[in-house]
N, C-alpha and C positions, 0 to 999 in steps of 0.2 A: 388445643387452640393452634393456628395454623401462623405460618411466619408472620409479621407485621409487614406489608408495603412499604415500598419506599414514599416519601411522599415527596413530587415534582410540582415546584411552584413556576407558573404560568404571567408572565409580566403581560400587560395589554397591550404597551405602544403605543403609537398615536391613537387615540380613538376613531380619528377621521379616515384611516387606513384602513389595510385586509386586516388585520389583528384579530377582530373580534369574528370574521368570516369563518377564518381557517380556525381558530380556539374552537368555536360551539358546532363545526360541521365534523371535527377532529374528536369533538367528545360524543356527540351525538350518539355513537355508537353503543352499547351498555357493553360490549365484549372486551373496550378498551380499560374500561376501569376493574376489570379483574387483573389486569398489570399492575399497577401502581396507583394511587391515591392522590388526583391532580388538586392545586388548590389555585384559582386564579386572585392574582394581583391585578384589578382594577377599580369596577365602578359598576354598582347593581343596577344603578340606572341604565347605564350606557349598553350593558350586558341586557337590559331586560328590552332596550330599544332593538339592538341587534338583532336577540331572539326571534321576538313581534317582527322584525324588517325582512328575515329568511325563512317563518314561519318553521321554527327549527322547536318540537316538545321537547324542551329540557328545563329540567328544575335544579335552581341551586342551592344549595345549603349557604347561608348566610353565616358566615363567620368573622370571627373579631381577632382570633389567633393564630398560627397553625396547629397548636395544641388540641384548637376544638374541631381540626378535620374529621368528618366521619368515613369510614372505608364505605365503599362502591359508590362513592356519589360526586357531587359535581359542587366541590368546595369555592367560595370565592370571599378574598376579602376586600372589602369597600376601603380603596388609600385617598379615594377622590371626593366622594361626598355628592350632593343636589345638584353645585354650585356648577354643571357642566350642562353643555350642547351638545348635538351631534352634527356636524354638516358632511356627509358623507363625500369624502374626495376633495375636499378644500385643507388648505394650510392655515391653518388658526396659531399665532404663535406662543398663546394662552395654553393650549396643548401640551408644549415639549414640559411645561412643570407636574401634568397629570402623568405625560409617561415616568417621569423623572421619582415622583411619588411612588409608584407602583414600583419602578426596579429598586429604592433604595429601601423600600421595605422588605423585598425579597432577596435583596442582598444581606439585607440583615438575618432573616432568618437561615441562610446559608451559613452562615458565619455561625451561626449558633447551633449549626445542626439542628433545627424545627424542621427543614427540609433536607434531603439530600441532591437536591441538583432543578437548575432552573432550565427555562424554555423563556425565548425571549421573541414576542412577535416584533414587527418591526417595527422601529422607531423613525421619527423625522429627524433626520440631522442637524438640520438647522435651529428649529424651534428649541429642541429641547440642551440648547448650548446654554449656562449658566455658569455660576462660580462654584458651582457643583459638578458640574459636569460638562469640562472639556475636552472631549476626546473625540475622535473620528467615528469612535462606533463600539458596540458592546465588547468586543474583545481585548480592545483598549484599557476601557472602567473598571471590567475583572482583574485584569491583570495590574492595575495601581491599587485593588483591594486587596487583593490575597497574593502579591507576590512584591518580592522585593529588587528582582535581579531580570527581569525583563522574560521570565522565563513559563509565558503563555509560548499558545502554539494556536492558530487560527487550519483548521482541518478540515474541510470539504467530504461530504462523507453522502454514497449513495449504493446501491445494491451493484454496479459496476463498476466505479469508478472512486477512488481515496485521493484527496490532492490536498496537502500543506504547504503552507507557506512560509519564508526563510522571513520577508519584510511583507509587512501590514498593509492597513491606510497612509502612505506614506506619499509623497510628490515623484513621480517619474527620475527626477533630476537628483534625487537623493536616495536614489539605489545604487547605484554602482557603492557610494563610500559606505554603506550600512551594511555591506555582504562582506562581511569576515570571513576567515577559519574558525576562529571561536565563538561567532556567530552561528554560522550553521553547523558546526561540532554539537551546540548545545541542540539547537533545534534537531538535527537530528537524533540526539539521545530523548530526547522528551516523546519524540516522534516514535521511536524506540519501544519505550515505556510503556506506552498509551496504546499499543497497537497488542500489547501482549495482555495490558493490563484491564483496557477496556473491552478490547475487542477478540480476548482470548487466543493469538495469533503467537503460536507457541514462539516461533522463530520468523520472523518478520524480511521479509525483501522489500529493500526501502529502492528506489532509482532516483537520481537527483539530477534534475536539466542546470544545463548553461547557460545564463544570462545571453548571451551574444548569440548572434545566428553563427550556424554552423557548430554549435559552442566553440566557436572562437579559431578553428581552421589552424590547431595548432599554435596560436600567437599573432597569425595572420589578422584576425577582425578584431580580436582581443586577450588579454592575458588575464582575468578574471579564474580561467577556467586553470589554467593553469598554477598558476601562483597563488591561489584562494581554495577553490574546489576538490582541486584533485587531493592538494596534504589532508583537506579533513576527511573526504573518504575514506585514507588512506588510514589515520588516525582511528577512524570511528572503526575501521575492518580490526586492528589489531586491540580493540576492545572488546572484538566479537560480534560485532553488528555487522550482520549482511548489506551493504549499502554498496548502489553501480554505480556508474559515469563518469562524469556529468555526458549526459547524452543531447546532442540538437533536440529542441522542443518539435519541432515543426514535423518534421520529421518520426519522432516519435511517438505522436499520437496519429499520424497520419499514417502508419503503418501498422498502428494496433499494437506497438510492443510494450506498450501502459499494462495490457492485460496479463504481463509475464509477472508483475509484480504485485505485492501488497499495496504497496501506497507509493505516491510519487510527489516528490519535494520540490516545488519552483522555489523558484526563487524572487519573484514580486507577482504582486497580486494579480495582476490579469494573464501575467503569463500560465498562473494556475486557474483562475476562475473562467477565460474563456472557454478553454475546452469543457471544464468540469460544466457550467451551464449550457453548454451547445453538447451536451450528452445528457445532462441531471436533472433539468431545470426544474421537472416536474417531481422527483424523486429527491431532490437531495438538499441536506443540511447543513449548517455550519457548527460545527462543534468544537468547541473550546476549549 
C-alpha cells in the first residue's frame, strides 16, 4: 500500500464571494487530487449551485467527518445545512455565521489532526464579526487557537517573490510602538524555521526593510532602524541566522535586490503586501 495523503481542509468563506469559483475550478483538475486528499468545509447546496453556475463536472463525496474522506475524490462536509441563499456579489450579514461555521469546524479538525493543514477562501470581514470571532482576519483566529505568545507569522509566498510580516491587520498609527527588538527577533526566527522546515531551504537569506523612507538616513528621518532593527539583526546573526539590513523599501524592490534573497521581512502590512501584489497577485498566497 502506498503512503496515506495528507488530508487539506478547504473552509468556503462568504458564500456570496470567489470562494466557491476558485475551490471547484482549483479541483476540477483530477491531476490535483493525486497530491493530497482535499475535504471542503461548506454547503452541498451552495457548492451544487456553484457547480450548475460554472458548468464545472465535479462530483462530491458527501461527508459527515474527516475520517470518511475517500482518496482521489472531491470530499465536502455540509456545516451549513438548506437554511442558505446565494446572491452572488451581495453582502448578506446572515453569511459571516455560515463562513464562521465552516472555519470553526475545520479548525477543529486541525486541532485534532483529522486534517493536516487548512486552505481558507475568503471571508467577509465584516459580516462574519461575532463573539466568536473578533479578529481582523484568519491569521488572527489561528493564531488565538494554537498559540499562546503571539507567535504566528503572516508570509506572502509565490514562485518569485517571499514577503513576511513583522505587524499584521493592525491601524497605521500603531506600528511604529508594535516594532520591537524582540518582536521581530521572534518573527524573524519563526521566519527562520518555516523557510527551512516548510520550504526545504537548507540555510535561509532572510533581508529585512525599514520602516522609514530611506530607512531612516542614519537617524536623520527616524531612529527605529537604528535603535530596534539593527541589534536584532545583529542578535539573530550571532544565532546563526543569515539575516541583512534593514535596507530602504523603495529602493529595494525597485532595483530588484529582493531577488538576492530568500524572503524578505517588512515590517507593516502594506509596506510588504504592495509590492508582493503588484508582482503576485495572480500567483500568490498567504501562508500562516
Amino acid at each position: 500500500m502506498g503512503e496515506e495523503k495528507i488530508k487539506i481542509g478547504i473552509t468556503h468563506g462568504d458564500i456570496n464571494g470567489i470562494g466557491y469559483e476558485v475551490i471547484l475550478k482549483s479541483l476540477r483538475n483530477p491531476t490535483i487530487l493525486e497530491m493530497f486528499t482535499p475535504i471542503i468545509y461548506g454547503s452541498a447546496k451552495v457548492a451544487g449551485f456553484y457547480k450548475k453556475h460554472f458548468d464545472i463536472p465535479l462530483n462530491f463525496n458527501i461527508i459527515s467527518n474527516a475520517n470518511q474522506a475517500i482518496d482521489k475524490r472531491v470530499n465536502l462536509i455540509d456545516c451549513v445545512g438548506d437554511d442558505v441563499k446565494v446572491e452572488v456579489g451581495k453582502i448578506v450579514e446572515e453569511n459571516g455565521a455560515f463562513a464562521l461555521k465552516a472555519l470553526e469546524k475545520a479548525t477543529a479538525d486541525l486541532e485534532s489532526n483529522a486534517i493536516q493543514a487548512v486552505v481558507t477562501a475568503p471571508i467577509n470581514k465584516f459580516t462574519i464579526q461575532s463573539e466568536s470571532f473578533s479578529f481582523p482576519g484568519h491569521t488572527e483566529y489561528f493564531e488565538k487557537k494554537f498559540s499562546t505568545d503571539a507567535s504566528s507569522l503572516m508570509l506572502l509566498v509565490s514562485d518569485c517573490l517571499r514577503i513576511a510580516v513583522v505587524t499584521g491587520h493592525i491601524p497605521i498609527r500603531e506600528v511604529a510602538e508594535r516594532i520591537t527588538k524582540d518582536m521581530i527577533l521572534k518573527k524573524i526566527k519563526i521566519l527562520n524555521e518555516s523557510l527551512k522546515q516548510d520550504f526545504s531551504i537548507i540555510r535561509p537569506r532572510i533581508a529585512v526593510l525599514g520602516p522609514n523612507p530611506h530607512a531612516g538616513d542614519n537617524g536623520v528621518i527616524g531612529n527605529e532602524e537604528r535603535e530596534t532593527i539593527v541589534p536584532a539583526i545583529k542578535d539573530a546573526g550571532e544565532s546563526g541566522i543569515l539575516c541583512f539590513g534593514p535596507f530602504p523599501a523603495d529602493g529595494f524592490f525597485g532595483s530588484g535586490n529582493f531577488k538576492k534573497y530568500d524572503v524578505v521581512l517588512a515590517m507593516y502590512h502594506d509596506q510588504g503586501l504592495i509590492p508582493f501584489k503588484n508582482m503576485a497577485m495572480e500567483t500568490g498566497v498567504n501562508f500562516t
